[in-house]
Steps between C-alpha positions, in 0.01 A plus 500: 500500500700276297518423128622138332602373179599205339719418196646163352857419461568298193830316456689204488544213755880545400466871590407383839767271556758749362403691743522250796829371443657855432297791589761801550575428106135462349364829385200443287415729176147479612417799803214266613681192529769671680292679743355111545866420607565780734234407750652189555831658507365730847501166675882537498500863432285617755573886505121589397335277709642581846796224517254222375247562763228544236575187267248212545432218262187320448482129428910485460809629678638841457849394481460282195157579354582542149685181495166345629314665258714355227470129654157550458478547145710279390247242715234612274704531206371888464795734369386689271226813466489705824762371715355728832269801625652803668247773647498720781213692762595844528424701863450877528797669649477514901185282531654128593804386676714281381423219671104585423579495107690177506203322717262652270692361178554151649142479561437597196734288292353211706144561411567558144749194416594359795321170413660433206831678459879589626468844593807737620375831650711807599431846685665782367615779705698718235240703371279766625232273507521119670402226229462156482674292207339118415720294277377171448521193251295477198486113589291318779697248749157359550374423161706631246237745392651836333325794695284731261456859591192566345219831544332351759837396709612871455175610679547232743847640608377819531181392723745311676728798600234725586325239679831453739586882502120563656577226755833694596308857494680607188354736218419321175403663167133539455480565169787346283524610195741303221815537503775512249752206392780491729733676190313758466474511924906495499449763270290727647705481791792609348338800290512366157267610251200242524200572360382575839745709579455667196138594513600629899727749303229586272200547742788731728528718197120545432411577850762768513401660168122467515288720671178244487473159446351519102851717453657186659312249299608725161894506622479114525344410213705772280834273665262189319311341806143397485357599798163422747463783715083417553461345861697484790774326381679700227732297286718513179661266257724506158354346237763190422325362884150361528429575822485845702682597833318700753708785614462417878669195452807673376446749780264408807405878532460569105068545569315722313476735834887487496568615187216773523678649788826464362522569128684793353786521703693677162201596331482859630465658213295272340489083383762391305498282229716159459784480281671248317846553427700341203897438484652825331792307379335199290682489183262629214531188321409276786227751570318542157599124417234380767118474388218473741311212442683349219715176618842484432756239422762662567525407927880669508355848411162502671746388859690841427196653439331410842854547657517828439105556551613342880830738546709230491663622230712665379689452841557744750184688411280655796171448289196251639231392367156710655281226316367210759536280190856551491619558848383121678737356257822705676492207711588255219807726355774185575265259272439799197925517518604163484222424205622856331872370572389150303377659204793705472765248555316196261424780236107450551344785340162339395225209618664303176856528649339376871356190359824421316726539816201303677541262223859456546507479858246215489722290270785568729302365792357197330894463366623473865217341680540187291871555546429466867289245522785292311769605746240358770485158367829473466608624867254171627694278268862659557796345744498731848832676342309612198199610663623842674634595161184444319337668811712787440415573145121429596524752723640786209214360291264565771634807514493624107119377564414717769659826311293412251182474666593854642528612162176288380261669779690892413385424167172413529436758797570757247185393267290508787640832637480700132101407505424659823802819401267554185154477715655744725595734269165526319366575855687767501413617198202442490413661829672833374288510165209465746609762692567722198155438353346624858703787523347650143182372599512709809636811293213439267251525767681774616465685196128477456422622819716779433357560150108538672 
């Protein structure tokens, strides 16, 4: 059984050659691009591919197939977009050798560009599982033609790979279902809070505290789920996402028989209700300052707000959110800091104050841009001795740019970030006056019967 996947690598050419000419001291910001590096790096660092026995290029030579690549476009003048493609073809642990995998990903790399473009394909022995890694260029030697990875080409590479896997008398998957991005993949891996991860959590809880499946049903949708439990196939979702997930995709043996046999593991003494918690320490003025459903201005306070509604603050607190609205976004605590740090530190308190330090920045940019573009014109027309001091203060300027850019995309990723804070929040909210308004409905009910 094996899985692939396939990603694009954008870049520069200059990246590339950075790269070529010194590659112990490029490090790129970018985990993708990096990653793109390292598999040509196993051709001289072959500790995860058996001493280099499991390194074969396609249409170049190992030893210097990134420089090829880079010949290449420059002969078609293509260096900019997506610079390469990196994917790999996953095996089940203990069901291919070695030797089988890397046969099995040559063929395939072959079939699937092999006509077309320079192709570099290692087998990786460092895992539990064996897998395959393809890195090849986004360019064509033959034509020049810039490959497109389209629906129908993903579909193809999966055909293709089962299609070889049969002929070897592998497993394949018979009935994929779609996966996630490979972020939230990495992340799932790792245990972070995804949303999938999070409604795993969720469904754990219900089964253990519900005694039948409607019990179950009422314990998710009290934690704010819309659920489908009709069919074979029960599934769930939170409102803010359009589409449902079937529970047996988060868990192959989450069936309706399963969770009929299984349910009520601490429900002894009877079903339990869901709970949502709330932060005991939130200040009272942050806490009667926010208003469901009424949009704010003031981005500085609603950020403490959700901060404290997450348990990030204040700090050192054991408190977590029991919400699924709140607890997916634990995974994005180093982005909420640094934009919570920025407000503090530029004395942004309101949308108003954002658009003026937006403002400002802008001007600043524009300021040195022109600045730069100056300094350029004058390094073609200066003597060779005044060049690599105009260089030099091109290079600061460059610099001062690129800080503020950071600073540019900070601010605006704060705009975007207080919408969905404030859509989150009234999903909270609004799920608990729902839940409030069922709770006295059922004590109503309760109260005629007992009143006959």
């Amino acid at each position: 059984m094996a899985t692939t996947s396939l990603w694009h690598i954008k870049g520069r050419l200059k990246d590339l050659i950075d790269y070529v000419e010194n590659p112990e001291k490029t490090v790129s910001k970018d985990k993708c691009l990096q990653d793109f590096y390292n598999v040509f790096s196993y051709v001289s660092r072959p500790e995860a591919t058996e001493n280099g026995e499991y390194v074969s290029a396609i249409n170049c030579l190992k030893e210097i197939a990134l420089r090829q690549m880079i010949l290449t476009k420059k002969q078609y003048g293509k260096d900019d977009g997506y610079i390469a493609w990196h994917g790999y073809q996953s095996f089940k642990p203990d069901e291919v050798t070695p030797q089988q995998a890397h046969e099995i990903g040559l063929k395939l790399a072959k079939e699937m560009w092999g006509d077309r473009f320079q192709i570099i394909v290692t087998t990786h022995l460092d895992k539990d599982h064996i897998h395959n890694h393809f890195a090849f260029n986004s360019v064509s030697f033959l034509d020049g033609g810039k490959y497109n990875y389209s629906n129908s080409e993903r579909q193809r590479l999966r055909d293709v790979s089962d299609r070889i896997c049969r002929e070897h008398g592998l497993s394949v998957i018979e009935k994929p279902h779609k996966a996630p991005s490979r972020q939230v993949w990495l992340d799932e891996k790792s245990g972070k809070p995804t949303r999938y991860n999070v409604y795993r959590e969720d469904v754990k809880e219900a089964i253990n505290f519900s005694r039948r499946p409607y019990y179950m049903e009422d314990y998710l949708r009290r934690k704010g789920y819309i659920t489908d439990f009709t069919g074979k196939h029960w599934q769930i979702r939170l409102p803010q996402y359009e589409h449902f997930t079937r529970l047996d995709t988060l868990d192959e043996k989450w069936t309706p028989d399963h969770f009929k046999r299984n349910m009520g593991a601490y429900a002894r003494y009877g079903n339990r209700r869901a709970e949502i918690t709330y932060p005991p320490q939130m200040p009272q003025d942050l806490r009667s300052w926010f208003k469901p459903f009424q949009k704010t201005s003031h981005i500085y306070r609603l950020y403490l707000h959700y901060c404290y509604l997450l348990g990030v603050l204040p700090k050192k607190t054991t408190y977590r959110p029991t919400s699924p609205y709140l607890k997916e976004d634990l995974r994005k605590l180093d982005e909420l800091s640094n934009q919570v740090r920025y407000m503090s530190k530029y004395g942004i308190e309101t949308l108003e104050d954002l658009y003026a330090d937006r403002e400002k920045l802008q001007g600043e940019m524009d300021k040195l841009t022109a600045y730069r573009t100056k300094l350029q014109n004058k390094i073609r027309r200066a003597l060779p001795a005044e060049k690599e001091i105009l260089r030099e203060e091109k290079a600061k300027v460059t610099e001062q740019i690129t800080s503020l850019r950071k600073r540019l995309k900070l601010n605006k990723g704060i705009e975007d970030r207080s919408v969905k804070i404030q859509e989150k929040t009234d999903l909270l909210y609004a799920n608990e006056y729902r839940a409030k308004e069922e709770q006295q409905h059922k004590k109503s009910q309760r109260k005629e019967r007992d009143a006959r």
